[in-house]
C-alpha positions in Angstrom: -17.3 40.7 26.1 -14.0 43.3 25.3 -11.1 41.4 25.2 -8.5 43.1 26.6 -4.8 43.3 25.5 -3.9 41.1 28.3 -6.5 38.7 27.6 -5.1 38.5 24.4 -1.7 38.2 25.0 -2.7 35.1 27.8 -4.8 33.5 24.5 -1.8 33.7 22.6 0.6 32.3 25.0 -2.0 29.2 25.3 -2.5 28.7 22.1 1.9 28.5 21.7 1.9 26.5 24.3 -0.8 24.0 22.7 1.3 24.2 19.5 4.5 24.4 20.8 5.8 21.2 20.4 4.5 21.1 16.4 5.9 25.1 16.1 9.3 24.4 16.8 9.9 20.9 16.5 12.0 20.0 13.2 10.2 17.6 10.6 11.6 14.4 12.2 9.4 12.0 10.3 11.2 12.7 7.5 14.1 10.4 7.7 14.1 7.8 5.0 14.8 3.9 4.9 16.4 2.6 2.3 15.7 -0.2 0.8 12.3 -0.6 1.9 12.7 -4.3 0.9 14.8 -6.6 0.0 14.7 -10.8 -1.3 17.7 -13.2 -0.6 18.1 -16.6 -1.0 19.1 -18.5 2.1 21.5 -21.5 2.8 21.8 -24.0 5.7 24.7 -23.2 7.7 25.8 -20.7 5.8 26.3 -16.7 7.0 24.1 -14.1 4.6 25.0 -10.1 5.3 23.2 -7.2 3.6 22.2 -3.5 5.0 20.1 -0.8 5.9 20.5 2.8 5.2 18.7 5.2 7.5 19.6 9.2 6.1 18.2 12.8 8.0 17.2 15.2 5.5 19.9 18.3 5.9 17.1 20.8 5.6 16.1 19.0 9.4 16.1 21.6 12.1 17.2 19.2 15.1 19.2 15.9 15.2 17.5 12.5 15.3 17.7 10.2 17.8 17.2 6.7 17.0 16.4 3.0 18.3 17.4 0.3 15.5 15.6 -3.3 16.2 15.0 -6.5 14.2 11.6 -8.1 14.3 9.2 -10.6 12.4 6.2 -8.9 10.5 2.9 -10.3 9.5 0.7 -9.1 6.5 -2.3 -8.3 8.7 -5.4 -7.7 5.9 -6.1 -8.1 2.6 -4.7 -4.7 1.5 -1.5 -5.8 2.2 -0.7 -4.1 5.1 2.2 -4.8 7.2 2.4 -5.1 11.1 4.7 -5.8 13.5 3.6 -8.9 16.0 6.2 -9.6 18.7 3.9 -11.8 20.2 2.3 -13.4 17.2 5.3 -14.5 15.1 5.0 -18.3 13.2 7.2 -20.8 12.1 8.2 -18.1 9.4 10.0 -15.7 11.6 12.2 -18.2 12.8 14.3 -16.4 11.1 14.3 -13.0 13.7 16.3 -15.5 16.2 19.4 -15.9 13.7 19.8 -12.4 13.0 22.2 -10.1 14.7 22.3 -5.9 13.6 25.4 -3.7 13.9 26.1 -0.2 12.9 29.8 -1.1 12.5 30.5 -0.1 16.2 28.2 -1.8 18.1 26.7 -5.3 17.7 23.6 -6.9 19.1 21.5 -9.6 19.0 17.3 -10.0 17.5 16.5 -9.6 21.4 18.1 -6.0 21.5 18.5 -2.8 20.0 20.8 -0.5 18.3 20.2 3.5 19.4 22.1 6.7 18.5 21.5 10.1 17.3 21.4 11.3 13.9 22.7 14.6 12.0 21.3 16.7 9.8 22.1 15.9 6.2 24.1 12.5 7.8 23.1 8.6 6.6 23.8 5.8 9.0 24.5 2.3 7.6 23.1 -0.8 9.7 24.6 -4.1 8.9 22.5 -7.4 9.5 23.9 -10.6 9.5 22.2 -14.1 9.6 23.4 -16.9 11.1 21.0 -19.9 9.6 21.4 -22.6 11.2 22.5 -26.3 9.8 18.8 -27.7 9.8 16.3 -25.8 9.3 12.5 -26.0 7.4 12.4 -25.0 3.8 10.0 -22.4 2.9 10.0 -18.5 3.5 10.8 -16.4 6.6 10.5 -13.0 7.2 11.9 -9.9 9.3 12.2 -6.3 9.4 14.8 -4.0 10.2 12.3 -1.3 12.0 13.6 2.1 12.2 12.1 4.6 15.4 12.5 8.2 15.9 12.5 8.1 19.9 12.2 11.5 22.5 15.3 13.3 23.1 17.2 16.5 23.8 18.8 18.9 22.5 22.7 20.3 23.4 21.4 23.5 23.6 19.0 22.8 26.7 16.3 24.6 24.9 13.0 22.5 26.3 10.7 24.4 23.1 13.2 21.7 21.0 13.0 18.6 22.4 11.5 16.3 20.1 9.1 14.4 21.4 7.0 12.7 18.7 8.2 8.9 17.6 7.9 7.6 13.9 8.9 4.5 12.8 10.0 2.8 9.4 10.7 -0.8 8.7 12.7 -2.1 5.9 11.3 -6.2 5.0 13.2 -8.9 4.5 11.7 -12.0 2.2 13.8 -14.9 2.3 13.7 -18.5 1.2 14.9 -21.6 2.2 15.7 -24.6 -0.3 13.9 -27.8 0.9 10.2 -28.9 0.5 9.1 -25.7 -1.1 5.2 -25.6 -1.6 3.5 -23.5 -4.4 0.3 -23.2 -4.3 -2.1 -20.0 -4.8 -5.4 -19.0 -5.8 -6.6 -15.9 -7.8 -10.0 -15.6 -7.5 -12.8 -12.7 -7.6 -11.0 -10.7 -10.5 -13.5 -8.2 -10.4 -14.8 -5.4 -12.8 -17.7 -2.8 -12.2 -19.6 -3.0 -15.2 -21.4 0.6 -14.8 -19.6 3.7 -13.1 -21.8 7.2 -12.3 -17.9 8.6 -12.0 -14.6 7.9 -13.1 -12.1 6.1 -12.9 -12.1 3.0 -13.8 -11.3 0.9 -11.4 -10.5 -3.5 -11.0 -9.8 -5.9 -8.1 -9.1 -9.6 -7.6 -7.9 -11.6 -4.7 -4.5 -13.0 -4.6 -4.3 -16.0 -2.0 -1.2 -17.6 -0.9 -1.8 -21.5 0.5 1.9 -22.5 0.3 4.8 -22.0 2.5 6.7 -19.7 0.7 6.4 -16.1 -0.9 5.5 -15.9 -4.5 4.6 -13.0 -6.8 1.8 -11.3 -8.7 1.5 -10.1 -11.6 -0.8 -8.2 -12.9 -2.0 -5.7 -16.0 -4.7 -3.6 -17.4 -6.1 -3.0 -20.9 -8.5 -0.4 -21.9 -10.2 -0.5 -25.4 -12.6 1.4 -27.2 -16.2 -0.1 -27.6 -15.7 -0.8 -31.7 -12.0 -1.0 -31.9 -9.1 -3.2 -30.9 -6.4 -0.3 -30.4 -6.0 -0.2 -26.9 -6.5 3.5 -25.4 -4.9 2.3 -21.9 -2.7 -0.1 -20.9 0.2 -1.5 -18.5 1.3 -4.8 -19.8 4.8 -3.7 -20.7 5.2 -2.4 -17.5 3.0 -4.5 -15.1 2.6 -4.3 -11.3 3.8 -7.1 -8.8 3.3 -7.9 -5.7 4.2 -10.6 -3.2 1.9 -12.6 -1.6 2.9 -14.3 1.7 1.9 -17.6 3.0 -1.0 -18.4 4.3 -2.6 -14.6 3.8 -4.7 -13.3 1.2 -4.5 -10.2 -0.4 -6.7 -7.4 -2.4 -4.9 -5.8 -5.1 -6.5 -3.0 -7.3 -5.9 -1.1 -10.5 -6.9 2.0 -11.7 -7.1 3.8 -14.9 -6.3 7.4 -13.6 -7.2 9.0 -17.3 -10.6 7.6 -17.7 -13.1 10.5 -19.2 -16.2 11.0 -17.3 -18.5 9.4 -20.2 -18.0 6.5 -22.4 -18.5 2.7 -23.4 -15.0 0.8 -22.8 -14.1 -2.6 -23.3 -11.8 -3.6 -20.2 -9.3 -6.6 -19.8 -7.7 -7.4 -16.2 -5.0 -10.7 -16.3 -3.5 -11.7 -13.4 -0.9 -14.3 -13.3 1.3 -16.0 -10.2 5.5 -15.9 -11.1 5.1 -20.0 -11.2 2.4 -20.2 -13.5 2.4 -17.9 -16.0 0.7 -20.2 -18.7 -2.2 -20.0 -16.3 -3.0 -16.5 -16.2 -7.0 -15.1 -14.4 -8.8 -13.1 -17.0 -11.5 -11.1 -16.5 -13.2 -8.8 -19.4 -16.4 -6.5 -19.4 -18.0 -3.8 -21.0 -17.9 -0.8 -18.7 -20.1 2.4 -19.1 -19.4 5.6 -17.6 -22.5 7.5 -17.7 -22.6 10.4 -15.4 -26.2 10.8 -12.8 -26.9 14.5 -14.5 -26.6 12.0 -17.7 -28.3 9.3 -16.8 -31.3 11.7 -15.3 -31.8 13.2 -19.0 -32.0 9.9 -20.4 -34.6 8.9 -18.0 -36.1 12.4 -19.0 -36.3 11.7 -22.6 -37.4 8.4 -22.2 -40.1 9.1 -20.1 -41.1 11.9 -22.3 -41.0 10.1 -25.5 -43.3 7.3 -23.6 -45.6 9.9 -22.1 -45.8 11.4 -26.0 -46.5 8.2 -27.6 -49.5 7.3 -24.9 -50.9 10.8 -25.4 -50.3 10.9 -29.7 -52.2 7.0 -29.1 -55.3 7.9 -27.2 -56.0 11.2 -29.3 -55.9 8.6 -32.7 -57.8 6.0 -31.0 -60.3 9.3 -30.1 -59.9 10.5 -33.5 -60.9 7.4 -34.8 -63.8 6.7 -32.8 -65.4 10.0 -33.4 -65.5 9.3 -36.8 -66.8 6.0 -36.4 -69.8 7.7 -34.8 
C-alpha cells in the first residue's frame, strides 16, 4: 500500500494526539519534598510544630497545582514499603486526629486539605501542628504530610498544557510517646549465599518489630580475602539504619557493588537493634564467585582428567595381563 502525503500527515496528527499530553506537558513529577522524614518526641498536653517544604524545579515548563493532606501510613511488606491506609489506620495513627496543617494563610484540620498552585523555581512551606492530647497511650504514632500534583489549567487557555497527570510525595512523621514503652524485636534469617555464578555479593536478614514503638537497625558489611584479615570491603564506620515499625517485619539487604566476578571471600554481616547493641546478629561464610563459563571448564578438566586416568588404568591392567600370558 502507497501511503500518501495525506495519509501521512493524518498518522502524524494521531500519533501527537496520542502523545500529546506527554509532548507538551512540563515535568510535574519533579517537585521535591523535603524532609522526607522526620522523629520528634511527644508530650501529653503539650503543642509540637515542625514543617514541610514542597519546591517546583525553575527549569518546570508550567505551574503546579497542589492538594496538601495529613494521613496515617502503614509499612505494608517486608521491603519496607510505605502506603497510605485511610481505612486501615491502628491505634498508632491516633495521632492523624490531633494534627492540624497550614501554609501560613490557611489552616485546616487532618479531615481536610490544603490546595494551591505552585511556581516555577518557587518553595512553599507547610506548617503542621499537633495538638496531643492530656491522656493518651505511650508508644509510637505515625502520619504523613502527603504531597499531590492534581489536574489543572493553564492562564493561557492553551488545552495542549493542561497538566493532567497526578504524583504524589509524602513526607513521614515517627513519633513517640513517654509511658509504657515496649522494646522488643527479633533479627532473624541473617542470610548469606555461600556460592554466586555472578556478582555481587549480596546479604539479607529480617528485622521484626514486636513492640509498640519504632526502633532502629543497624547494620554493616565486611569483606575479607580468603587467607587474610585486611578487610577489602566494608561499611562499619558508616553503617546503614533503618526503622522498624511495630508490629511489621522487614527485609533489609546489602550489597557489595565492587565485588570482581571470580574469587574466594570471607563475608561478615552484624546487625544490631539501637536498644541492644551488646547483642548484635552475626552471620559469616565463605563465599565463592565462580562464573558458569568457569565452572563448565572445571567440570571439563575434571571429567577429562577422570576419563584419562580410567583409560591410562585399563591399558596397564591390559599391559599387564598380556604379559602374564
Amino acid at each position: 500500500m502507497i501511503l500518501t502525503r495525506k495519509m501521512l500527515l493524518g498518522l502524524a496528527g494521531i500519533i501527537m494526539m496520542m502523545f500529546g499530553v506527554v509532548l507538551f506537558q512540563g515535568p510535574v513529577s519533579a517537585f521535591s519534598v523535603s524532609p522526607m522524614k522526620q522523629t520528634v518526641t511527644l508530650v501529653p498536653g503539650q503543642t509540637y510544630s515542625s514543617s514541610v517544604m514542597v519546591a517546583l524545579p525553575l527549569d518546570t515548563a508550567k505551574n503546579m497545582y497542589y492538594e496538601v493532606s495529613v494521613v496515617p501510613f502503614k509499612v505494608n511488606d517486608k521491603d519496607g514499603n510505605y502506603s497510605i491506609d485511610l481505612e486501615g489506620s491502628d491505634e498508632h495513627n491516633e495521632i492523624v486526629k490531633w494534627v492540624s496543617l497550614s501554609d501560613g494563610t490557611n489552616k485546616v484540620k487532618s479531615d481536610d486539605v490544603l490546595t494551591g498552585e505552585l511556581a516555577p523555581g518557587k518553595t512553599v512551606e507547610f506548617i503542621y501542628t499537633i495538638d496531643v492530647p492530656e491522656s493518651v497511650m505511650g508508644g509510637g504514632q505515625y502520619f504523613a504530610v502527603l504531597v499531590k500534583s492534581v489536574p489543572g489549567s493553564n492562564d493561557d487557555g492553551d488545552d495542549n498544557l493542561m497538566i493532567s497527570e497526578t504524583h504524589a510525595i509524602a513526607s513521614v512523621v515517627y513519633a513517640e510517646l513517654p509511658g509504657e514503652i515496649k522494646l522488643d524485636g527479633v533479627l532473624r534469617e541473617n542470610n548469606i549465599n555461600g556460592f554466586l555464578f555472578n556478582p555481587p555479593i549480596t546479604t539479607s536478614f529480617v528485622a521484626e518489630n514486636n513492640g509498640n514503638t519504632h526502633f532502629a537497625v543497624t547494620y554493616f558489611l565486611q569483606v575479607y580475602p580468603l587467607f587474610s584479615g585486611e578487610e577489602v570491603y566494608t561499611n562499619e564506620e558508616n553503617p546503614s539504619t533503618d526503622y522498624v515499625l511495630p508490629g511489621t517485619s522487614r527485609l533489609v539487604t546489602q550489597t557489595w557493588n565492587e565485588t570482581p566476578s571470580i574469587g574466594i571471600f570471607k563475608v561478615r554481616q552484624t546487625a544490631y537493634y539501637d536498644f541492644a547493641e551488646d547483642k548484635p546478629s552475626i552471620a559469616e561464610r565463605i563465599v565463592i564467585i565462580c562464573p558458569m563459563y568457569l565452572l563448565f571448564l572445571i567440570l571439563f578438566i575434571v571429567v577429562a582428567l577422570v576419563i584419562w586416568i580410567i583409560i591410562k588404568v585399563r591399558n596397564r591392567k591390559s599391559s599387564q595381563k598380556k604379559d602374564d600370558e
